[in-house]
N, C-alpha and C positions, 0 to 999 in steps of 0.2 A: 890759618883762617879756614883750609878748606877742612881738616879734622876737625873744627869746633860747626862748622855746617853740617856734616856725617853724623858727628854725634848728636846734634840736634834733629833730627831729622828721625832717626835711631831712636829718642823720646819720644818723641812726638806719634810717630808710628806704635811704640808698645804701648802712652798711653791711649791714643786711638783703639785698637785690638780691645784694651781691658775694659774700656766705656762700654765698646760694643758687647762685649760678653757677659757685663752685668743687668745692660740693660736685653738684653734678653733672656737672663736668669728671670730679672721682676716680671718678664711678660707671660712668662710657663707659668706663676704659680696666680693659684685659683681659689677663693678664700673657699672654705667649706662650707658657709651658709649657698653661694653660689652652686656650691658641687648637691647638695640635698635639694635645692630647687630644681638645678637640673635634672636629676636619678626621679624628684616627685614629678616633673614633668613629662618623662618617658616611662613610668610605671601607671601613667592614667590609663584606665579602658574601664569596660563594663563594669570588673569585681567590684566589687564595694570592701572588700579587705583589704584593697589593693596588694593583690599578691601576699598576702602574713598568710604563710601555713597552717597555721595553730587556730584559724578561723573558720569557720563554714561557713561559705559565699552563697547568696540568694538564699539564707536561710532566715529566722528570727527564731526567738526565744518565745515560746508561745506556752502555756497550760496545756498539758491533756490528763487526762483522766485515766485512773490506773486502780489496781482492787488490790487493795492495801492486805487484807486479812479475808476469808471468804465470807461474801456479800458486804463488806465495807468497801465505800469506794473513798481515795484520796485523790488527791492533783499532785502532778509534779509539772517541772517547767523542762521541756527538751527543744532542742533546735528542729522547726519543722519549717518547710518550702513556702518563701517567701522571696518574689525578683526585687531583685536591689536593695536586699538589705545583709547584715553581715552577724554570724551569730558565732558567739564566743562560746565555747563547751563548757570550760569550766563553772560558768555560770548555770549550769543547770543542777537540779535535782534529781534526786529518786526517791522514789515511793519506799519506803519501810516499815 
C-alpha cells in the first residue's frame, strides 16, 4: 500500500511540473499581429516616415522649375521642405 501511495504521488507531482511548464510555454508566445502593433505603437513620433530610411521626413514631392536646354525651361518633381509630410525619392524626376 505504501509503494502504490509513493508511486502515486511520484505521478501526480511529474504530471503537475509538465502542466505547469506548458502552460507557461502558451503564456511567452505572442501572436505577431500583437508584436507589429506593439513595434507600430513605440515607433510613433513626429516623422511621418515613421523611421523608413529610404524616405525624406518633412519633405513633399512638389514641382520646380529647371532649364531643360538654354532658355527652355521644364518642371521636374523633387522633394522640397514640407512639416509633416513624408517624401519618397524615387518618385521624383529630372529635367533632360
Amino acid at each position: 500500500m505504501k509503494k502504490k501511495f509513493l508511486n502515486g504521488i511520484a505521478v501526480l507531482s511529474f504530471a503537475a511540473i509538465a502542466a505547469f511548464n506548458l502552460n507557461l510555454d502558451f503564456a511567452n508566445k505572442v501572436s505577431p499581429l500583437t508584436l507589429a502593433n506593439i513595434e507600430a505603437l513605440a515607433s510613433e513620433s513626429d516623422d511621418p516616415c515613421r523611421g523608413n530610411p529610404f524616405y525624406a521626413s518633412n519633405q513633399a514631392l512638389k514641382s520646380e522649375r529647371c532649364l531643360k536646354y538654354p532658355l527652355v525651361y521644364g518642371y521636374k518633381l523633387t522633394c522640397k521642405n514640407e512639416t509633416g509630410r513624408c517624401c519618397d525619392p524615387t518618385d521624383q524626376t529630372k529635367c533632360e
